[in-house]
C-alpha positions as a Python dict, from the first residue, in 0.01 Angstrom:
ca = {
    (1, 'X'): (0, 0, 0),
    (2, 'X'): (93, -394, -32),
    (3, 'X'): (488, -398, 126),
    (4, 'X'): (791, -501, -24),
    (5, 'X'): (865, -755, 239),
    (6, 'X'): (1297, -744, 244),
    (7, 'X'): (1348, -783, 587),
    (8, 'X'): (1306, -1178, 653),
    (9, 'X'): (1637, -1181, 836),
    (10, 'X'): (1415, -1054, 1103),
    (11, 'X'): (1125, -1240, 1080),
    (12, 'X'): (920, -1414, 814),
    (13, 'X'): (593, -1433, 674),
    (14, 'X'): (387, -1721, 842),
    (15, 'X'): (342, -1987, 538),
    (16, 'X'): (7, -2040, 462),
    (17, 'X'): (69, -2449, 451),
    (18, 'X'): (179, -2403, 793),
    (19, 'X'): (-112, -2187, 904),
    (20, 'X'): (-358, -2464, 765),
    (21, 'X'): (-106, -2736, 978),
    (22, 'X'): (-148, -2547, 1285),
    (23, 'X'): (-553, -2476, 1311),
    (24, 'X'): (-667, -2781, 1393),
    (25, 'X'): (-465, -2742, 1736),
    (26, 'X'): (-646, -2462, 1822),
    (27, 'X'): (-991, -2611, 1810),
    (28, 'X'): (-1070, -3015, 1786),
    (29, 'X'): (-709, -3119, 1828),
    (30, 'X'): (-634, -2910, 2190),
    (31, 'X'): (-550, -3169, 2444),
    (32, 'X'): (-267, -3200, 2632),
    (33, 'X'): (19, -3438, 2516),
    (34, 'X'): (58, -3540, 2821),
    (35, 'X'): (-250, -3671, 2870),
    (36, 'X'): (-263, -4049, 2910),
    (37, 'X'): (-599, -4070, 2711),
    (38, 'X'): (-609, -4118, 2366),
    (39, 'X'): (-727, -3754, 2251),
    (40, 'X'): (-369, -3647, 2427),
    (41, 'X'): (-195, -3902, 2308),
    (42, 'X'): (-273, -3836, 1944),
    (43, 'X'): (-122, -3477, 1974),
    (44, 'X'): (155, -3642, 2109),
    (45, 'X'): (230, -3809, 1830),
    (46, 'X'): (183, -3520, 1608),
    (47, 'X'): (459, -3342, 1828),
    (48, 'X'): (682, -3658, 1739),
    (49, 'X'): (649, -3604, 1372),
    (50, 'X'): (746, -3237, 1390),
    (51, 'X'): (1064, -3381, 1585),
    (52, 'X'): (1125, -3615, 1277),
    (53, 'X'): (1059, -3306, 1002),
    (54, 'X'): (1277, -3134, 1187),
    (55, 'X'): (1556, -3357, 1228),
    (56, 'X'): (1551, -3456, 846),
    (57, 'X'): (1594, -3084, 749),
    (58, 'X'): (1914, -3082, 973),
    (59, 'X'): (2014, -3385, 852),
    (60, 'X'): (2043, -3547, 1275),
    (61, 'X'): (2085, -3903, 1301),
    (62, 'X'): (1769, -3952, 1505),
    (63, 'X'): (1467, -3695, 1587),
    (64, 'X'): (1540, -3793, 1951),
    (65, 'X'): (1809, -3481, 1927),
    (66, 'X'): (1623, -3263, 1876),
    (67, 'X'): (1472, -3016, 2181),
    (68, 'X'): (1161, -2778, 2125),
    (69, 'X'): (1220, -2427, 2293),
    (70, 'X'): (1030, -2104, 2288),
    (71, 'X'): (1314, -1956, 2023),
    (72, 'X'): (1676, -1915, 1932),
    (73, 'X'): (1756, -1723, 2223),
    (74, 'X'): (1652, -1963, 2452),
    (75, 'X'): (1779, -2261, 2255),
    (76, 'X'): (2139, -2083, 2318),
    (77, 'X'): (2113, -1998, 2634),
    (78, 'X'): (2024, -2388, 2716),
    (79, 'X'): (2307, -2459, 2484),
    (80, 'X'): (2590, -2283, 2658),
    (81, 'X'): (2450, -2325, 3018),
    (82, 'X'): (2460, -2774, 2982),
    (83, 'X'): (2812, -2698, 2853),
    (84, 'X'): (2874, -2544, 3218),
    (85, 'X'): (2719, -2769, 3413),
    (86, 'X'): (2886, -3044, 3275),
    (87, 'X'): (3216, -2884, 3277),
    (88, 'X'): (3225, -2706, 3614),
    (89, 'X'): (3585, -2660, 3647),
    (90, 'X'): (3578, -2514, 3334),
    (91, 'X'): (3604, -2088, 3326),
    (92, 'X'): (3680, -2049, 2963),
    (93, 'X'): (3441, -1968, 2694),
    (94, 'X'): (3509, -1873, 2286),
    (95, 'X'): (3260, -1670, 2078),
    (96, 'X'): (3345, -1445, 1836),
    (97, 'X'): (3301, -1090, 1768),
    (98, 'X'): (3002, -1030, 1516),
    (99, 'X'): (2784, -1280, 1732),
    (100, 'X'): (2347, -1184, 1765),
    (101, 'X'): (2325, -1022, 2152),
    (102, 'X'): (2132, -1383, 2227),
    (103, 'X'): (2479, -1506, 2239),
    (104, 'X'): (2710, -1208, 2269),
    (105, 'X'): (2492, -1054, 2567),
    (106, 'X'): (2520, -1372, 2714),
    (107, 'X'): (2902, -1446, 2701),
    (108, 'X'): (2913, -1056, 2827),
    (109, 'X'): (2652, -1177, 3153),
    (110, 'X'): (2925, -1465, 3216),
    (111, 'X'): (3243, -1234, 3208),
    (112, 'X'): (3062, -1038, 3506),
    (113, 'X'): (3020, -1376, 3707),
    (114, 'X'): (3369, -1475, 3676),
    (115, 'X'): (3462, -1640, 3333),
    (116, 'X'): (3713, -1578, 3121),
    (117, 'X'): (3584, -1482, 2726),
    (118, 'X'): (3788, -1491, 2427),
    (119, 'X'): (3636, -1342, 2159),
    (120, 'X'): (3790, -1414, 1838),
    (121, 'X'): (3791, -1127, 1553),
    (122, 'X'): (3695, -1105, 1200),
    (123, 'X'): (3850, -963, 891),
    (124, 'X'): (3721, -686, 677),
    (125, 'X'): (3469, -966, 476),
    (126, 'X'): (3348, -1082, 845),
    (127, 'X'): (3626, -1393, 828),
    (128, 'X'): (3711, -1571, 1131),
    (129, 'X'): (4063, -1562, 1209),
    (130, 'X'): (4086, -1938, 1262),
    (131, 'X'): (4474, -1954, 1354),
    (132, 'X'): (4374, -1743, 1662),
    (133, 'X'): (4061, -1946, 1739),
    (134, 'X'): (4284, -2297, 1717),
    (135, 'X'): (4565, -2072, 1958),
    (136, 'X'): (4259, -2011, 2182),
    (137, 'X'): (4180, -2313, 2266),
    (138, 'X'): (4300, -2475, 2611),
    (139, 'X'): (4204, -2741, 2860),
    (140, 'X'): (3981, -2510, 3063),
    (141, 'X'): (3721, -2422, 2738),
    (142, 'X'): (3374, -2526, 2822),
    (143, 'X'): (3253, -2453, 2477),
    (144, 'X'): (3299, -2262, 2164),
    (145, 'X'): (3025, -2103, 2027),
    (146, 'X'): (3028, -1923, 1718),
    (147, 'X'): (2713, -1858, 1452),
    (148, 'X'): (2672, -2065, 1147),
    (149, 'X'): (2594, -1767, 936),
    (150, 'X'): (2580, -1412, 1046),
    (151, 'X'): (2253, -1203, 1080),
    (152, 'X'): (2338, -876, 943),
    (153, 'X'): (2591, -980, 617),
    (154, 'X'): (2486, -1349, 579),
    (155, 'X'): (2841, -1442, 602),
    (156, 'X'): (2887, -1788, 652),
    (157, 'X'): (3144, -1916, 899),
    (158, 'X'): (3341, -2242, 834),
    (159, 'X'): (3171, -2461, 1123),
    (160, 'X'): (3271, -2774, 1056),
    (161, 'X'): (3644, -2692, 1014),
    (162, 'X'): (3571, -2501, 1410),
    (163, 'X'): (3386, -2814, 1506),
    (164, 'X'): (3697, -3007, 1427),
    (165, 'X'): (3948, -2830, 1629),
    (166, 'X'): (3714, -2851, 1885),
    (167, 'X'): (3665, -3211, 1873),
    (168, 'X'): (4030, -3273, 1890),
    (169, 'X'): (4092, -3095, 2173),
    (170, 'X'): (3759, -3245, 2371),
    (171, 'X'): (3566, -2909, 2359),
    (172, 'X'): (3178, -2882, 2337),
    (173, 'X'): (3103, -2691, 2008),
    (174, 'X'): (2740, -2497, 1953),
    (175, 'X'): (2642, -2267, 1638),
    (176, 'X'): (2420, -2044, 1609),
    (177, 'X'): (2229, -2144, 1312),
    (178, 'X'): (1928, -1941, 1368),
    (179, 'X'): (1979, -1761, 1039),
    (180, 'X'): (2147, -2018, 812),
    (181, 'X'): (1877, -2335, 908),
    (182, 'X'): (1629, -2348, 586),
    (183, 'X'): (1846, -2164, 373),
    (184, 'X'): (2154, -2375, 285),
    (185, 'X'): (2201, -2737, 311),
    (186, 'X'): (2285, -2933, 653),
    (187, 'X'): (2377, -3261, 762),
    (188, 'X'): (2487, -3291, 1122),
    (189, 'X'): (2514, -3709, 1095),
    (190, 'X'): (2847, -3616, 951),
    (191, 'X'): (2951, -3256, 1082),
    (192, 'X'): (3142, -3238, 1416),
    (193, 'X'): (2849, -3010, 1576),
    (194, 'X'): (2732, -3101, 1959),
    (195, 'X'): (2455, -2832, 1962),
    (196, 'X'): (2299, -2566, 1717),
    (197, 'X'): (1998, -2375, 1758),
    (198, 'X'): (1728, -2291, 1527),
    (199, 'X'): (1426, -2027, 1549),
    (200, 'X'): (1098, -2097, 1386),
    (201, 'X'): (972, -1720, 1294),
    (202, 'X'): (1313, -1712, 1051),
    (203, 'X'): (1196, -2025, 841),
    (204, 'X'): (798, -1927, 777),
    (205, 'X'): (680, -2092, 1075),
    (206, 'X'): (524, -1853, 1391),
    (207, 'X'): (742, -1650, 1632),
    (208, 'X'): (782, -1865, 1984),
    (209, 'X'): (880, -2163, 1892),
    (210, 'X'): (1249, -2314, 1861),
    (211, 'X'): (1480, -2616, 1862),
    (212, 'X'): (1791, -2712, 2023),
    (213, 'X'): (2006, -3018, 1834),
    (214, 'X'): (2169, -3225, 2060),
    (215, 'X'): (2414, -3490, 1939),
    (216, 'X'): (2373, -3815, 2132),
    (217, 'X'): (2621, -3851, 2358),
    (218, 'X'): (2677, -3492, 2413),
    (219, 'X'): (2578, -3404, 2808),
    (220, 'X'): (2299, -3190, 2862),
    (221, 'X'): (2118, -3078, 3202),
    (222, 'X'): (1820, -2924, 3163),
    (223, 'X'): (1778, -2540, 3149),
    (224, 'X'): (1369, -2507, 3248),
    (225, 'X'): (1315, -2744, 3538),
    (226, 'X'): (963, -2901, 3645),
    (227, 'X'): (704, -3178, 3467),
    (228, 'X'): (879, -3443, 3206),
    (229, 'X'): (786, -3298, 2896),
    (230, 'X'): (1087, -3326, 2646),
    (231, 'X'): (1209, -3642, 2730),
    (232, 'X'): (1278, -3443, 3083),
    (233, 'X'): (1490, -3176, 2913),
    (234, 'X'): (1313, -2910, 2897),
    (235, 'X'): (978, -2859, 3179),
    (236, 'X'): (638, -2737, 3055),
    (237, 'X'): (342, -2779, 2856),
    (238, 'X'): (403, -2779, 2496),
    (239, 'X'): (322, -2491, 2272),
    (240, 'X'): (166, -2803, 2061),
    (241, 'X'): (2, -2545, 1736),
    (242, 'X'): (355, -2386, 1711),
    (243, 'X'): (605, -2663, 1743),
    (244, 'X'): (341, -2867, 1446),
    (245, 'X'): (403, -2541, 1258),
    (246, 'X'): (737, -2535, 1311),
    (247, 'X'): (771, -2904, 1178),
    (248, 'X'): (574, -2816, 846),
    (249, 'X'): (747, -2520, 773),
    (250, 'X'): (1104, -2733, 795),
    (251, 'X'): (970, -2989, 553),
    (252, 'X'): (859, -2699, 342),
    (253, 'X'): (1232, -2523, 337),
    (254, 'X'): (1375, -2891, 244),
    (255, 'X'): (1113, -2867, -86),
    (256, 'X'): (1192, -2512, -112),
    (257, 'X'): (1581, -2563, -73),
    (258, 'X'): (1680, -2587, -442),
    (259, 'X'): (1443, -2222, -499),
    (260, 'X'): (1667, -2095, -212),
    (261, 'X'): (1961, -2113, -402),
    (262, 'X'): (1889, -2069, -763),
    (263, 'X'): (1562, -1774, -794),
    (264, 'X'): (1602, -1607, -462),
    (265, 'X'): (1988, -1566, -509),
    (266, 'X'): (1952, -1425, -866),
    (267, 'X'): (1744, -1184, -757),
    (268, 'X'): (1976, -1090, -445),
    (269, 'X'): (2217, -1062, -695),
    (270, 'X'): (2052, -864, -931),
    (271, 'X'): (1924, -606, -636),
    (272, 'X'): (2275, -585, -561),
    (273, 'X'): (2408, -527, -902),
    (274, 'X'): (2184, -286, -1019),
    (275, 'X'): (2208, -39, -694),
    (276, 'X'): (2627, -99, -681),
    (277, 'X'): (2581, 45, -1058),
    (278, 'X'): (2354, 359, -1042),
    (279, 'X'): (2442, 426, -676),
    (280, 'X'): (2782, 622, -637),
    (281, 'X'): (3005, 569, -312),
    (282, 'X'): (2842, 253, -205),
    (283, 'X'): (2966, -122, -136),
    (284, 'X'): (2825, -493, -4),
    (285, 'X'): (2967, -633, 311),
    (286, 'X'): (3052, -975, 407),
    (287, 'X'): (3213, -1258, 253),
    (288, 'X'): (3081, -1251, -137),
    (289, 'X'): (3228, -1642, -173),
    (290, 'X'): (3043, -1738, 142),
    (291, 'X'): (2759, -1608, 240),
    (292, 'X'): (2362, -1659, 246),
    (293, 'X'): (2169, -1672, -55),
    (294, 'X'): (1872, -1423, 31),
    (295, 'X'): (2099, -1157, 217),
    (296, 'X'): (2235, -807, 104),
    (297, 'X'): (2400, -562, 303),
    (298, 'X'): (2490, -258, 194),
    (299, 'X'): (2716, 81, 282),
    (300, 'X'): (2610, 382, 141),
    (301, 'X'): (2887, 669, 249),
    (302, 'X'): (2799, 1043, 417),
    (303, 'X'): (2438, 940, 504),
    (304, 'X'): (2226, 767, 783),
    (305, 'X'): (2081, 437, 727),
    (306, 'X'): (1761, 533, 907),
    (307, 'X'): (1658, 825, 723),
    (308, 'X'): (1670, 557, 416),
    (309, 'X'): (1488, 351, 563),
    (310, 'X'): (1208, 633, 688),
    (311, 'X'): (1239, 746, 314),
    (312, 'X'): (1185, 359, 164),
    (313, 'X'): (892, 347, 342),
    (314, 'X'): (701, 580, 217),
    (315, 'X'): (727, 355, -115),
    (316, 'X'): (597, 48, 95),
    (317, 'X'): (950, -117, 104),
    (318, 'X'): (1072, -286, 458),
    (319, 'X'): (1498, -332, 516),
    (320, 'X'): (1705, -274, 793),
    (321, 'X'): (1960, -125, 937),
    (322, 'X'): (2115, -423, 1122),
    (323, 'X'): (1962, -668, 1361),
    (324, 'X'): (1595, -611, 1434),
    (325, 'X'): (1722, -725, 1852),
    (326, 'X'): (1988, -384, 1845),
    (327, 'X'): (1710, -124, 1657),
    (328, 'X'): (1660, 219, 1827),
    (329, 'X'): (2064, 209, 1952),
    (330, 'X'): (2226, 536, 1754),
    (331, 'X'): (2557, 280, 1783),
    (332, 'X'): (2667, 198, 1441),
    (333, 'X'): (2652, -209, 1430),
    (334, 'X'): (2889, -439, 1630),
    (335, 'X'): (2932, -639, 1368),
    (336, 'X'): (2995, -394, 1111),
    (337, 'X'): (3276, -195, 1347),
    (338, 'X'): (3391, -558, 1437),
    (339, 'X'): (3419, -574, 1039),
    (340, 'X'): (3622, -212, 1051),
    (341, 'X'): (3360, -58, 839),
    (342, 'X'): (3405, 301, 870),
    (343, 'X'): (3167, 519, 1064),
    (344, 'X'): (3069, 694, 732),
    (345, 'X'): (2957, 443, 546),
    (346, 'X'): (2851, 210, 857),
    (347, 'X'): (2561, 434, 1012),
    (348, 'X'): (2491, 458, 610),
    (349, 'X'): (2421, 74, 588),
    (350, 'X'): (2111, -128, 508),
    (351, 'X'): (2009, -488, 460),
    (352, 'X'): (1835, -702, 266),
    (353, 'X'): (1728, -1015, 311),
    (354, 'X'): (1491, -1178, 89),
    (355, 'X'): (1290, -1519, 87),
    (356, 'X'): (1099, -1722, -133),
    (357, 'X'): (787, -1531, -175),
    (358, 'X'): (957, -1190, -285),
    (359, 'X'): (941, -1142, -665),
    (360, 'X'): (1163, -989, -959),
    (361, 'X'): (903, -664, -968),
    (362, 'X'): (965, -595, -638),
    (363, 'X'): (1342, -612, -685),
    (364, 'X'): (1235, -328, -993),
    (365, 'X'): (1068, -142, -729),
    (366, 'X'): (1389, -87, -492),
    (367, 'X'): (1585, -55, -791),
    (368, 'X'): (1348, 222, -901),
    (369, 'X'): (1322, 391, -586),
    (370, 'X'): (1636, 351, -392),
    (371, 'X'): (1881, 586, -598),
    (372, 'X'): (1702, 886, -617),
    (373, 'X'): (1588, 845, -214),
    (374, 'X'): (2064, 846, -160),
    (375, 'X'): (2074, 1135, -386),
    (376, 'X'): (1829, 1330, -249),
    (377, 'X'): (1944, 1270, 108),
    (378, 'X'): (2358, 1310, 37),
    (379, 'X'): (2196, 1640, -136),
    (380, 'X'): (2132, 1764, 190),
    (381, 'X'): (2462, 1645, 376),
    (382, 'X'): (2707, 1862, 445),
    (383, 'X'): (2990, 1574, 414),
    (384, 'X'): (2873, 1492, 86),
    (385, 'X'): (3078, 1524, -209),
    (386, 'X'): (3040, 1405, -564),
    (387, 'X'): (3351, 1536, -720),
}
């Protein structure tokens, strides 16, 4: 049965441009960029053009910001950790309250060692309440960090109005942009952002590679310790295929960008449309005016969201019920209780999150499928009624 891939909020298919970019890594090109021969140095300069393709996506003034990780999770963890070495008499940190658990688990880690966390709410659509945030901040804030768009809604929060009040007041700001890089426009020359992280299995590239931006200027102490690689921020040998795949598959979401926007959202929208209309007692979350263009999340009252999913796949179609790093809890979503969803529609909720290579028959296929799968299962609920 060939899947109906809707679950790229989790991870992506591996382009096939990027696969070809890689290969040659793994056999003639596989010496060490560290090398001081010529057959390392050559890879070495490969590296440096992934570090250009990947600052041009983000629109940073000079590929020299940019830092390759082994993934988002690590590229935040570096993130908030320089922001408390340079600050050390510092004990305040801001996040919000629909963060991933990269950053949320985190912030939760520091609390237990002796910061103080402020973790600013959202509204019903997944808002940030940015009259709190600006109350929030004082002279002992490390660093805000708050995602760029969120995971399970796509809701996109306003960073460079946050990176503002935190430039006023001196404050280190990072975003979590693992989910947003790729899919909506960026240009960090201009935006008040000192860090944002970026994961490559979200974009088409492979899982295990990342990037950390850095804005020049902005202090940074090194999070892995040991050789020089990474300009001396960041120790240890390069995962060289990856990090070229990673740089392809950023100048393919640049040439993909406009597609991003225009065919992928009409089809979201479409998905969306047609199940709101032959689906009773069912509604989207997040911010409709602000949000990502591939991503769909949707309540469906008086029944689990797993038993859909179990159902869905016996049709060949992938979702979710939330973040692919919180599956197997029997917790309704954090960000969805953060959001005051109600517990019968929010263990009832399921997303999806499309990319560039889904199609408009596959859309026919969930629209198809989907309703009778609800009907049949609120059927068999006994807190089910359609009167």
């Amino acid at each position: 049965m060939t899947p109906v891939y809707l679950d790229n909020n989790a991870t992506t298919r591996v382009a096939d441009e990027v696969i070809e970019a890689m290969l040659p890594y793994f056999t003639e090109l596989y010496g060490n960029p560290s090398s001081m021969h010529t057959f390392g140095g050559q890879v070495a300069q490969k590296i440096q053009t992934a570090r250009q393709q990947v600052a041009s996506l983000l629109g940073a003034a000079s590929s020299d910001e940019i830092l390759f990780t082994s993934c988002g999770t690590e590229s935040d963890a570096a993130a908030v950790h320089a922001a408390l070495r340079a600050f050390p008499e510092r004990k305040h940190l801001i996040t919000s309250t629909v963060e991933h658990p990269a950053i949320k688990a985190l912030f939760e880690k520091l609390a237990k060692e002796g910061f103080r966390i402020t973790t600013i709410p959202v509204d019903t659509r997944g808002r940030l309440n940015m009259d709190l945030l600006e109350k929030s901040l004082d002279e002992d804030t490390a660093i805000v960090s708050m995602m760029w768009a969120n995971n399970e809604t796509g809701t996109l929060f306003p960073v460079e109005a946050i990176g503002k009040l935190c430039r006023e007041k001196g404050i280190l700001f990072h975003t979590d942009a693992v989910q947003a890089v790729g899919k909506i426009p960026m240009d960090l020359k201009t935006m008040p952002i000192d860090l944002l992280s970026l994961s490559g299995h979200k974009l088409h590239a492979p899982k295990g590679v990342g990037a950390l931006y850095i804005r020049k200027g902005t202090p940074f102490t090194p999070y892995i310790v040991g050789g020089h690689q990474e300009h001396g921020r960041r120790a240890g040998t390069e995962n060289v295929a990856s990090i070229i795949g990673l740089g392809r598959a950023c100048l393919m979401a640049e040439e993909k960008m406009a597609e991003e926007n225009t065919r992928v959202r009409a089809m979201r929208d479409r998905l969306e449309k047609e199940l709101l209309s032959r689906i009773p007692k069912c509604f989207v979350n997040g911010d409709l005016d602000a949000r990502l263009p591939n991503t769909c999340s949707i309540s469906f009252e008086y029944i689990e969201g797993e038993a859909i999913l179990l159902m869905m796949n016996q049709y060949g179609i992938c979702a979710s019920s939330g973040s692919a790093c919180t599956s197997g809890s029997l917790e309704p979503s954090h960000v969805l209780r953060a959001m005051g969803v109600p517990h019968t529609a929010a263990h009832g909720t399921i997303r999806f999150s499309l990319s560039i290579y889904n199609t408009e028959a596959e859309m026919d296929t969930v629209i198809e499928k989907l309703p009778p799968i609800v009907k049949r299962l609120r059927d068999m609920s006994p807190f089910w009624s359609d009167s």
